[in-house]
C-alpha positions in Angstrom: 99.7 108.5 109.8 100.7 104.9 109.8 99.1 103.6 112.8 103.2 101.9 114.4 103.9 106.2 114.9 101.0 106.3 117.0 102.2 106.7 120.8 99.4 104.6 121.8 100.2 101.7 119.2 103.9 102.0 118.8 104.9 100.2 122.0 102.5 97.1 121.2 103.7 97.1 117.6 106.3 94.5 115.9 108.3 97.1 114.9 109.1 98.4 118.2 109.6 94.9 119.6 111.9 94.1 116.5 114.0 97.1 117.8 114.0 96.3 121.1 115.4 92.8 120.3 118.1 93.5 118.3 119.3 96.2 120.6 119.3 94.1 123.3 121.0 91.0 121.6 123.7 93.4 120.0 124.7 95.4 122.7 124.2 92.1 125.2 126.9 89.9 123.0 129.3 92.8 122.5 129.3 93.2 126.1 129.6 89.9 126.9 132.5 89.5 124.8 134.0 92.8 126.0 133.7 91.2 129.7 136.4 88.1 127.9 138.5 90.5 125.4 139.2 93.0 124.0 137.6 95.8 122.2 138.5 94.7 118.5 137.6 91.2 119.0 134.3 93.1 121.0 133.8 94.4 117.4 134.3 91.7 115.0 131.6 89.7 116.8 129.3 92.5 117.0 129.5 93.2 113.4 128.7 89.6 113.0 126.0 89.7 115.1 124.6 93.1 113.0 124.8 91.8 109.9 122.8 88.4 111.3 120.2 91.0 113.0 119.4 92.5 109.6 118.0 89.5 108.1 115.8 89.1 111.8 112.2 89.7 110.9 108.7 88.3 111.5 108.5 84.9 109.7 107.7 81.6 110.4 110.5 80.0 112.5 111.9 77.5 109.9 112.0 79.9 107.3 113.7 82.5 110.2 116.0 79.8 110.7 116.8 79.6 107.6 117.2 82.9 106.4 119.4 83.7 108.9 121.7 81.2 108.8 122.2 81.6 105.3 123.2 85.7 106.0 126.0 84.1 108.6 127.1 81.6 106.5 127.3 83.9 103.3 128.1 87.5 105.0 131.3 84.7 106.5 132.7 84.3 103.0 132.5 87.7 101.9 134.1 88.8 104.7 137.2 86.1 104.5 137.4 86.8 100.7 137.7 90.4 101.3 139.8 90.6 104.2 142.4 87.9 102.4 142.6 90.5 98.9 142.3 93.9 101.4 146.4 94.2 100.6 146.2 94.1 96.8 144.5 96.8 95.7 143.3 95.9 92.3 142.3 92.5 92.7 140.5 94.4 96.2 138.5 96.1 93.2 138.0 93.6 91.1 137.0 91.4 94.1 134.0 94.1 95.4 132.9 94.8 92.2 132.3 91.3 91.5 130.4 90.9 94.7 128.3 93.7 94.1 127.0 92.2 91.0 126.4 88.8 92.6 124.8 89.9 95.8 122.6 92.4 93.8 121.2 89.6 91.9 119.9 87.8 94.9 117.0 90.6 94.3 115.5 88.1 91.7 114.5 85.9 94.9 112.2 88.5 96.1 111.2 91.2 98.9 112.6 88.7 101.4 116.1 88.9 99.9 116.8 92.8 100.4 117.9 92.7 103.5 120.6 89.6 102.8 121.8 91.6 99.8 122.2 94.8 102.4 124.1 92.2 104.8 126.2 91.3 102.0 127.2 94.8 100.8 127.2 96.2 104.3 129.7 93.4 105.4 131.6 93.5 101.9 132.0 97.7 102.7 133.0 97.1 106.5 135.5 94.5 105.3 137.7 96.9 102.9 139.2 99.0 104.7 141.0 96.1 107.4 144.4 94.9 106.0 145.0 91.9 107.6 147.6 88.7 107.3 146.1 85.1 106.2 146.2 84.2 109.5 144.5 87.3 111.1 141.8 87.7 108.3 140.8 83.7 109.4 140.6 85.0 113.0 138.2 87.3 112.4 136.1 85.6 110.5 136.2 83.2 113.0 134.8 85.8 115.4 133.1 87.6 113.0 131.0 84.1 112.8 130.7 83.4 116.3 128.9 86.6 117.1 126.3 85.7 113.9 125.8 82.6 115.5 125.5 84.0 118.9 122.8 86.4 117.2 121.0 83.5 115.2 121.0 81.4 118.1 119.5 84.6 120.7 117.3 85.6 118.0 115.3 82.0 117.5 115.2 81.3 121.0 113.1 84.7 121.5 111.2 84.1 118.7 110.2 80.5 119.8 109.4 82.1 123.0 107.3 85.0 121.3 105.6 83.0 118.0 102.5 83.6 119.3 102.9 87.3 120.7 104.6 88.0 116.8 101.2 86.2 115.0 99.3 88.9 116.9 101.0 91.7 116.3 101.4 90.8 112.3 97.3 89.8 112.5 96.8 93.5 114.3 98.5 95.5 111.4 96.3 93.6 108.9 93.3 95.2 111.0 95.3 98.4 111.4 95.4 98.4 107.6 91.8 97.4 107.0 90.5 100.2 109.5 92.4 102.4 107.2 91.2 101.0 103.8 87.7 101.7 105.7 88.3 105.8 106.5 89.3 105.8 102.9 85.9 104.3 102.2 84.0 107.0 104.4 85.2 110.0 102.6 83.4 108.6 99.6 80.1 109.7 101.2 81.2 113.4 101.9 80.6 115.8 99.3 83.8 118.0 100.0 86.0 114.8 98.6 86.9 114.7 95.2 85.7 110.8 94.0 88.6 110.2 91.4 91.3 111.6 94.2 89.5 109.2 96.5 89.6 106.1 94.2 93.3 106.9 93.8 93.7 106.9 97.3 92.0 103.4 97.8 93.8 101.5 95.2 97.4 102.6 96.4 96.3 101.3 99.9 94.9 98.0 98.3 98.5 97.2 97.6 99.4 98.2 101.2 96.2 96.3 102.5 96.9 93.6 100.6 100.8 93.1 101.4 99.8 93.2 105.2 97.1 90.5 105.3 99.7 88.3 102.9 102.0 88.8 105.6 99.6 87.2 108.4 98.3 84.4 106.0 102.2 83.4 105.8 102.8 83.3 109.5 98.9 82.3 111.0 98.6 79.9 108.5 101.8 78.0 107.8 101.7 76.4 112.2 98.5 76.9 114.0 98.0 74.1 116.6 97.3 75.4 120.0 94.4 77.0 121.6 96.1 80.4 121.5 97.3 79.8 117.9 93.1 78.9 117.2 92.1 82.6 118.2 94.3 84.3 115.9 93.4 82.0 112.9 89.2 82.7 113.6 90.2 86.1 113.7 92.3 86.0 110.7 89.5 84.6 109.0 86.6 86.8 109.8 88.6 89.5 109.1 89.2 88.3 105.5 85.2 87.4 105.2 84.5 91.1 106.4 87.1 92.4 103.8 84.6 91.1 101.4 81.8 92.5 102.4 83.4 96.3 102.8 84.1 95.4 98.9 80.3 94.6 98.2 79.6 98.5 99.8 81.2 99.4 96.4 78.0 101.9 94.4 77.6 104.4 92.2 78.7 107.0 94.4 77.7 110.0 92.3 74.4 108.6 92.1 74.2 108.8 95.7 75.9 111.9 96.0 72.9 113.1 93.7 69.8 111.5 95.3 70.8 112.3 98.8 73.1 115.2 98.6 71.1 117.0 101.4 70.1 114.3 103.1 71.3 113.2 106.8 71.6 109.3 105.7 74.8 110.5 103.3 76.2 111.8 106.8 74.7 109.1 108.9 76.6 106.5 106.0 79.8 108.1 106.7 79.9 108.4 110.4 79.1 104.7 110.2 82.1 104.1 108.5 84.4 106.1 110.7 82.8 103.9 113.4 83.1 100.5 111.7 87.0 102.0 111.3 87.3 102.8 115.3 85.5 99.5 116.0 88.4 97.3 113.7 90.9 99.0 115.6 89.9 98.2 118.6 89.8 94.7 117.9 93.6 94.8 116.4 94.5 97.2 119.8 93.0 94.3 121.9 94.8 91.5 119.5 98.6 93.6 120.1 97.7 93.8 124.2 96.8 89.9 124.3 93.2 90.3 125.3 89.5 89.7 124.5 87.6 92.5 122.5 84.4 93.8 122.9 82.0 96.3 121.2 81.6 99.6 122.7 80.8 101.6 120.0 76.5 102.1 118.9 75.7 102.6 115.8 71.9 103.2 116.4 71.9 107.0 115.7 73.1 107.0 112.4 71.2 103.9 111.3 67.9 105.4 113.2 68.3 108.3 111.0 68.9 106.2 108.0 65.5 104.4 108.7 63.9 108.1 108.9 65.1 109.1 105.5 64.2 105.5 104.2 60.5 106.1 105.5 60.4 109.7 104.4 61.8 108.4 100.4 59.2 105.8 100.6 56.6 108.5 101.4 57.4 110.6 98.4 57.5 106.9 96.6 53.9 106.6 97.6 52.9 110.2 96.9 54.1 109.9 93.4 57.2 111.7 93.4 60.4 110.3 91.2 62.4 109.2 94.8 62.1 105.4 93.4 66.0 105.1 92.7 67.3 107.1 95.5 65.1 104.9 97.8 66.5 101.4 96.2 70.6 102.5 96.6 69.7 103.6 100.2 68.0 100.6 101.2 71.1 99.1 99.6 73.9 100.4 101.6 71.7 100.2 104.4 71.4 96.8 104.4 75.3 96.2 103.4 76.2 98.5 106.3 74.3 96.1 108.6 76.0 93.5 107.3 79.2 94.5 108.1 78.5 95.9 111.6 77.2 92.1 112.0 80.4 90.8 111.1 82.2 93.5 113.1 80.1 91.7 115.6 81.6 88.6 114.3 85.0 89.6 114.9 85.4 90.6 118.3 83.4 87.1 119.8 86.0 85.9 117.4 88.5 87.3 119.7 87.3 86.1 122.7 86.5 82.5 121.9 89.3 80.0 122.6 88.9 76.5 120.9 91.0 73.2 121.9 91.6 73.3 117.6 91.8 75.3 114.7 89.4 74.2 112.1 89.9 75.9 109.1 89.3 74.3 106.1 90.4 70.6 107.7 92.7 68.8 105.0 92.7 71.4 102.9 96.2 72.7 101.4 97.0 76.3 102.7 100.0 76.3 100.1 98.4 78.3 97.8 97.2 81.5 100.3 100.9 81.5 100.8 103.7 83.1 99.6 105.7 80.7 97.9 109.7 81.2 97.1 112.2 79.4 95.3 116.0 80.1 95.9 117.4 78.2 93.3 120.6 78.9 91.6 118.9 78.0 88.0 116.5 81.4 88.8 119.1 83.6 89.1 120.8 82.4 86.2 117.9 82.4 84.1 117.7 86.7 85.0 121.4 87.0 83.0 120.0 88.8 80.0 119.9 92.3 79.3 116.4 92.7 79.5 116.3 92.2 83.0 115.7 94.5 85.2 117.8 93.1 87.9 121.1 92.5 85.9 120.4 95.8 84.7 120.6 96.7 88.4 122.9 94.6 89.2 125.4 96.4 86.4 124.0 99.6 87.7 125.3 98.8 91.2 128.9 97.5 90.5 129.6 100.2 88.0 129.0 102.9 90.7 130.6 100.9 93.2 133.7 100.9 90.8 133.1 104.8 90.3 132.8 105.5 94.2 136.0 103.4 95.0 137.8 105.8 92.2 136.5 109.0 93.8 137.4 107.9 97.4 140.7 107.2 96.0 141.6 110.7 94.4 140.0 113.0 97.4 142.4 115.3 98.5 141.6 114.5 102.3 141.7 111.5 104.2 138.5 110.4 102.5 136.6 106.7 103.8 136.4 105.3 100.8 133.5 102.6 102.5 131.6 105.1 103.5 130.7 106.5 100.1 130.5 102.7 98.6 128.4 102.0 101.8 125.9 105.4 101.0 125.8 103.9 97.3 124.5 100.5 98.1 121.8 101.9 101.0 120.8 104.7 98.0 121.2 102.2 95.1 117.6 100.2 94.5 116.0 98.0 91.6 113.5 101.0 90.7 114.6 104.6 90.1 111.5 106.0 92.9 113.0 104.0 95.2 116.4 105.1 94.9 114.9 108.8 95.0 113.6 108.2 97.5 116.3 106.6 99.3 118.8 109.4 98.2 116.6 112.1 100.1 116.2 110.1 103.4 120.1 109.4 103.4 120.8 112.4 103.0 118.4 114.6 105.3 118.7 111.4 107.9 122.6 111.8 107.7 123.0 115.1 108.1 120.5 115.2 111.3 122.5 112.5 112.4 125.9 114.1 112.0 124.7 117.4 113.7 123.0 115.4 116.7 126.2 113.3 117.4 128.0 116.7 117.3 125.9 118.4 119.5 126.5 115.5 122.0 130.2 115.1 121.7 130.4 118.7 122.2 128.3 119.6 124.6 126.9 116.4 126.3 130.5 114.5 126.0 129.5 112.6 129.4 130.2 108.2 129.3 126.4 107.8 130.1 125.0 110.2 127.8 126.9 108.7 124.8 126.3 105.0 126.2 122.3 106.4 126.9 122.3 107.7 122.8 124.3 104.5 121.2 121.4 102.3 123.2 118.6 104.3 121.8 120.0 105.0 118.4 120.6 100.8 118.4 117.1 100.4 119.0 115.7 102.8 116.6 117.9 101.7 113.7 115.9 98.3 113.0 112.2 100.0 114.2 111.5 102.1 111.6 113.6 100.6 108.6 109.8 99.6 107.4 108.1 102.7 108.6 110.1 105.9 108.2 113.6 105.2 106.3 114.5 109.0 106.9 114.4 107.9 110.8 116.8 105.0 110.4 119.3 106.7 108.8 119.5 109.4 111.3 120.1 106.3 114.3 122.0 104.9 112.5 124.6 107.4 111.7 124.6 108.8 115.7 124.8 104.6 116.4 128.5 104.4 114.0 129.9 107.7 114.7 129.6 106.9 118.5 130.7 103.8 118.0 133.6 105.2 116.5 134.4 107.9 119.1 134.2 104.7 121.4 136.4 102.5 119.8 139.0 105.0 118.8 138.5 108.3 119.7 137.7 110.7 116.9 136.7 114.9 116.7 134.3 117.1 114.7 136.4 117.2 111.7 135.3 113.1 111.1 131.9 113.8 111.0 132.5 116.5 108.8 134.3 114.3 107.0 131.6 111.5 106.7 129.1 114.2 105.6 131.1 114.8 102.6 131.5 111.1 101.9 128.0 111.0 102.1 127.0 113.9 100.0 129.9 112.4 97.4 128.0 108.9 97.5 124.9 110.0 97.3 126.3 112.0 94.1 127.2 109.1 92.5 124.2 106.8 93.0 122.0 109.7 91.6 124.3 109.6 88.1 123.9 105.7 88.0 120.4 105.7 88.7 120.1 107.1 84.8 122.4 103.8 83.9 120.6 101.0 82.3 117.7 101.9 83.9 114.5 100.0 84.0 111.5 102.4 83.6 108.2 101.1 85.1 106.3 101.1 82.0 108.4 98.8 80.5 106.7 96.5 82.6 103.1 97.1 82.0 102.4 95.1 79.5 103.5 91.9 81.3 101.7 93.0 84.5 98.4 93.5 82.4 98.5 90.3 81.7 99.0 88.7 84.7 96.0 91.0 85.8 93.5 89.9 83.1 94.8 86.2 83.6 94.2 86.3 87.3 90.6 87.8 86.8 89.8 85.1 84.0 90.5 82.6 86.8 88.7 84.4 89.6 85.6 84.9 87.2 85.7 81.7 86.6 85.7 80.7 90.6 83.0 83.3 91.4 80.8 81.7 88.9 80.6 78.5 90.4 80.0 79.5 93.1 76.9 81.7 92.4 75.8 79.2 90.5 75.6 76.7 93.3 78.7 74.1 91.2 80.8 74.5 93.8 79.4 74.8 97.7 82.9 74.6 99.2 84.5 78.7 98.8 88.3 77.7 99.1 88.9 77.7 95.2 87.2 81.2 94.8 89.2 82.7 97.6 92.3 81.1 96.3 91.1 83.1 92.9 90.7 86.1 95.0 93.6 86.7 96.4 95.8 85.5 93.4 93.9 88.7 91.8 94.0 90.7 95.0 98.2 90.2 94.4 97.9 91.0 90.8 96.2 94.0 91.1 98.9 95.3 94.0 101.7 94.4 92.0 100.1 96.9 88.8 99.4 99.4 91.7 102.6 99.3 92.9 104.2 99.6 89.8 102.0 103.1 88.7 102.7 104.6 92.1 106.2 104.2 91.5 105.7 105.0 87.5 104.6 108.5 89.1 107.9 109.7 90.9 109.9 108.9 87.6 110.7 111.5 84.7 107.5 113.3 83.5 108.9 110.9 80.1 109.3 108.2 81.4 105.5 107.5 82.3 102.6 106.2 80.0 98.9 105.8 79.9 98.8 106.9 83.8 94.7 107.4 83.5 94.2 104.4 81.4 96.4 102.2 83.9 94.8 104.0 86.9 91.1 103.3 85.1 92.1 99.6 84.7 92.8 99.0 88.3 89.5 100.5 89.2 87.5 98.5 87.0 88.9 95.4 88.1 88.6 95.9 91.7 84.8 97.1 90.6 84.4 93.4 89.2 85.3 92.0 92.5 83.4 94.6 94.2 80.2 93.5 92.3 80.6 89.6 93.0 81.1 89.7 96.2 77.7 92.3 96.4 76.4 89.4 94.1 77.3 86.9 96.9 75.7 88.6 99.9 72.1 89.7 97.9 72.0 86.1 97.1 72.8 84.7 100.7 70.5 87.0 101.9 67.4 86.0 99.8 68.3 82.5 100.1 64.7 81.4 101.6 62.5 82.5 98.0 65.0 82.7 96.0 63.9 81.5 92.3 67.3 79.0 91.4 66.5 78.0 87.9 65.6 81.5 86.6 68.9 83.1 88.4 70.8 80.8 87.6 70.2 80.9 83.8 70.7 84.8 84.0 74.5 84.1 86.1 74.9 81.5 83.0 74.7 84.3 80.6 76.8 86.3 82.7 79.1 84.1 82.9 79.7 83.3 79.2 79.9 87.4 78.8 82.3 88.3 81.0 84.3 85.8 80.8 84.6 85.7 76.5 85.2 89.9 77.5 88.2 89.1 79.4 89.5 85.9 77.2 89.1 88.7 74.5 91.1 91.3 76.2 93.6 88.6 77.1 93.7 87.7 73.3 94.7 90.8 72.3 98.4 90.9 74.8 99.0 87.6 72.8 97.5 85.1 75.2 94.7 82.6 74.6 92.6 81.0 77.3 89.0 78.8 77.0 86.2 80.3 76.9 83.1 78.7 78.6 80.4 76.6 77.3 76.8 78.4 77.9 75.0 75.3 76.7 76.7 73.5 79.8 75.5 76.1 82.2 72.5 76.3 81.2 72.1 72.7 81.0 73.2 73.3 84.9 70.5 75.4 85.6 68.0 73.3 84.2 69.0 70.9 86.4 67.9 72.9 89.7 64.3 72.8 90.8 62.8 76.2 91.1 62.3 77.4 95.3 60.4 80.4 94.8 58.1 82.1 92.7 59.6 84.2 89.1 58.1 87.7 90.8 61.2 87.5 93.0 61.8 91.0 95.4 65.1 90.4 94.7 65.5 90.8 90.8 66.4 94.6 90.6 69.4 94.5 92.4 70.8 91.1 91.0 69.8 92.5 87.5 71.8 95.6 88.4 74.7 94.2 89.5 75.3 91.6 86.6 74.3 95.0 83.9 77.2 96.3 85.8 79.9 93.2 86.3 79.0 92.8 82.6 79.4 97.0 81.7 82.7 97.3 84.0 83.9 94.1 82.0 83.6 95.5 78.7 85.6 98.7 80.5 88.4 96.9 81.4 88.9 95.6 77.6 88.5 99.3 76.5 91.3 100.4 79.1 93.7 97.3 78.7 93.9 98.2 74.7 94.6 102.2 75.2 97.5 100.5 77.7 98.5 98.6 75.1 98.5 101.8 72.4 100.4 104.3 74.4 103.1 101.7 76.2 104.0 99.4 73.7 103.8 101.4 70.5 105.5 104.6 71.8 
């Protein structure tokens, strides 16, 4: 269960207090304009004022500022240019076709654009069916616009207020996530859990993971100047540090599951995992409640009965008996589990310490750790090509919006034609598992909606129940448009059919009515979802590339700075998460692969394999990276450093190899140069190091996972490109 549907989360989450302030600025400037007018005027600012709220969500407050306004200033023209061809009913057609096109190609700009293309269409819809004079259609827009400037204005000055109180509760759903990624881990140490079922699991929430901590780099690290802001950045940053480490706990589990299958230490490993997981999330509950953490949860029980077993293997060791390897991966995990606890440790002094600054990397450019986005004209234009996925869309949408507005037209009954066009463009998305997706939650959310509205009109038809259910189905609308769809779409149905019992009185027989429009929308959007489509695969091979690209670069980072080239660990977690993103955006696109046509997918193990292996690469360096920190004292830096040199070269000519073969060339590194390097370095330590098994262990693997990937990245390339 997402951890916002939690009762004892939900009410410190953002998405509750994203609910609760766009109920209360909507309903307070409709009221405030009904207390001065009229209940149409009361309305053309409040739609103003909704179709503003859409674009209101956490960012940093320029780019808030800017995001909204340019939903007000562009939802404005749509509406004057619809309400001015309303009386002529073809160029009315040709008019919202056209702007179904254009505001579906806004999609090229990115995730942040969906909810100004939804503005657009919503506002385009709600304009249609008003035929008004020149002179009226100019007055509305003129209120239309000063309720989205009423909104922009309300919306800015709360999040001024709250930019703090928002960087927390963005930073807590990170740790939310992260506790999660963390249970995920723990079920690798019980026996009853499938492995493969369980990597599956963990790279679909990688993408998740990965999203949510994107989304706190973007709004921690764009302004952090005040003692308050300096918490939340050394939290931030210990949390990414300990993300690291929980990747370095990556093994052979099967191995382990082997060696200690009846042992209490595989228990004892997963109950520390499940508390590591409880401990996180008390740090992120403190974060979301504005207070200090502190550890309350022992883990000396399951790491005393690790030290038993550890003392019992080296027994057998000593007696003779083959326990040699289960005895080295124990000691292993042990000794990463301690690690992390440490920096579990870590995190809640983090979250208690306030500094007069924020040092974090002083002068050091943050622009690359975030996300960047440019919303130029010359982008969109360069997507108007066939093979694009979004003017395939974008065709897709206006063709069923032309459809829809045909249908609405020949219905025998008083059909709403903008109901059905506004069901198509809520249904309608880039991918077809989205807009399956979609289509069922519409649906089932409209329906519930339709029989919960009646019920209350019916039986419940009192002015403060319906004022009590428009409040409530207001606030719910925006709070779980991110978490449960199928939950939006029920509020917001009971939030428009009350309105429209409200504003004009109305009966059963409408809501029957908007069920049909629904079920007729919904109809169409299914038979244009097969329309120029754009199947997932077709986008493999690209997203392969920008995989093996990204872990060229990263390898290339991680190198350095095992080697000891580089001391300073900004470029190689620059590196990291440019793979990190990589690697979500190829996850993403399998998972969604999976709820097309059984046809319509390819190389589903290969692609799921490739992933794995990848993340296994960054899951050895970073192991690489805390056996070396750890024997830092006696550690022997000429003879290491010539076996990281030969490393190096080998992964990194595997990868420039795979690379090769989708058509892109990259340099390969010099192994005379490194070794020259190492050569350079005076030995500390003697050659009969303690730590050579597992440093020779982990680079046979890093270098056996990298010959993997190749293996994987050419079968992807077989059964996707030459099918």
């Amino acid at each position: 269960m997402h951890y916002a549907l939690s009762p004892r989360t939900f009410f410190h989450s953002h998405y509750f207090h994203l609910g609760l302030r766009f109920g209360a600025g909507l309903i307070g400037i409709v009221w405030l304009t009904l207390a001065t007018s009229d209940m149409a005027t009361a309305m053309s600012v409040g739609i103003g004022a909704l179709c503003t709220a859409l674009m209101d969500m956490p960012s940093p407050l320029r780019h808030k500022f800017n995001e909204m306004l340019s939903a007000v200033l562009l939802c404005s023209v749509v509406t004057l240019l619809v309400s001015l061809c309303a009386p002529y009913f073809w160029l009315l057609i040709g008019v919202l076709v056209l702007l179904s096109f254009c505001a579906s190609m806004m999609v090229v700009y990115g995730k942040k654009s969906m909810p100004l293309q939804l503005a657009t269409l919503f506002i385009m819809t709600m304009s249609m069916e008003h035929h008004m004079t020149p002179m009226q259609a100019l007055v509305h827009v003129g209120l239309f616009t000063l309720g989205g400037v009423a909104y922009l204005a309300y919306a800015m000055a709360i999040s001024w207020v709250l930019r703090h109180r928002i960087k927390q509760q963005v930073l807590a759903e990170a740790l939310f996530e992260l506790a999660a990624y963390i249970d995920i881990k723990a079920d690798f140490y019980d026996t009853r859990y499938n492995l493969t079922e369980q990597f599956n699991k963990l790279v679909r929430h990688q993408a998740l993971l990965a999203d949510r901590q994107q989304a706190s780099r973007d709004l921690i690290l764009r302004a952090h100047q005040n003692r308050k802001d300096a918490i939340v950045v050394q939290v931030h940053v210990h949390m990414l540090d300990l993300y690291e480490l929980i990747l370095s706990t990556h093994t052979d589990y099967a191995q382990l599951r082997v060696h200690l299958a009846d042992s209490p230490a595989l228990i004892a490993l997963r109950d520390l995992a499940y508390k590591c997981a409880r401990d996180i999330e008390s740090v992120a509950y403190a974060v979301t409640r504005k207070k200090a953490s502190y550890q309350s949860i022992s883990y000396e029980p399951e790491l005393a009965a690790i030290e038993t077993e550890l003392a019992e293997l080296q027994r057998r060791v000593d007696a003779g008996k083959p326990a040699q390897e289960a005895l080295a991966v124990l000691r292993a995990q042990r000794n990463k589990v301690r690690a992390i606890i440490n920096m579990v440790g870590e995190l809640h002094v983090a979250s208690q310490k306030v500094s007069d600054s924020t040092p974090f990397w002083l002068d050091a450019d943050m622009q690359p750790f975030l996300s960047q986005q440019r919303y130029e004209l010359q982008v969109m234009l360069s997507h108007f090509r066939m093979d694009s996925p979004i003017f395939r869309f974008s065709l897709r949408v206006a063709m069923a919006i032309a459809v829809g507005l045909a249908v609405g037209t020949l219905l025998p009954y008083s059909a709403h034609s903008y109901w059905i066009i506004l069901t198509i463009v809520i249904i309608l998305r880039p991918s077809f598992a989205m807009t399956k997706q979609r289509r069922s939650d519409r649906i089932v959310g409209t329906v519930i909606g339709c029989v919960i509205t009646a019920l209350i009109l019916v039986f419940f038809n009192h002015p403060a129940v319906v004022l009590a259910a428009l409040i409530l189905s207001t606030i719910a609308t925006p709070t779980f448009v991110y978490l449960r769809y199928r939950y939006t779409a029920i509020a917001v149905s009971i939030m428009i059919l009350l309105q429209m019992n409200l504003a004009a009185g109305g009966s059963i027989q409408v809501i029957t009515e908007r069920l049909v429009d629904t079920f007729i929308g919904a109809a169409v959007a299914t038979v244009f979802s097969f329309v120029l489509p754009s199947w997932e695969y077709q986008s493999l091979p690209k997203l392969i590339q920008q995989v093996l690209a990204a872990n060229l670069r990263y390898m290339e980072a991680a190198f350095e700075l095992l080697q000891g080239k580089c001391r300073n660990d900004f470029p190689y977690r620059i590196q990291r998460k440019g793979l990190m993103d990589a690697l979500a955006t190829l996850s993403g696109a399998m998972v969604r692969m999976l709820d097309e046509p059984a046809s319509k997918r390819r190389a589903v193990e290969d692609i799921n394999l490739f992933i794995v292996q990848n993340y296994l690469l960054v899951a050895h360096v970073a192991a690489l990276r805390a056996i070396l920190r750890r024997h830092v004292k006696d550690i022997p830096a000429r003879e290491v450093n010539r076996m990281l040199a030969a490393s190096h070269v080998q992964v990194c000519r595997t990868l420039a190899e795979a690379l090769a073969k989708h058509g892109v060339q990259a340099p390969l590194p010099n192994l005379e140069a490194d070794l020259a390097w190492s050569e350079t370095i005076a030995p500390t330590g003697s050659v009969e190091w303690a730590g050579w098994p597992v440093v020779q262990r982990r680079v046979r693997l890093l270098q056996a996972d990298a010959e993997k990937i190749t293996v994987h990245s050419e079968a992807i390339e077989r059964n996707v490109v030459k099918q």
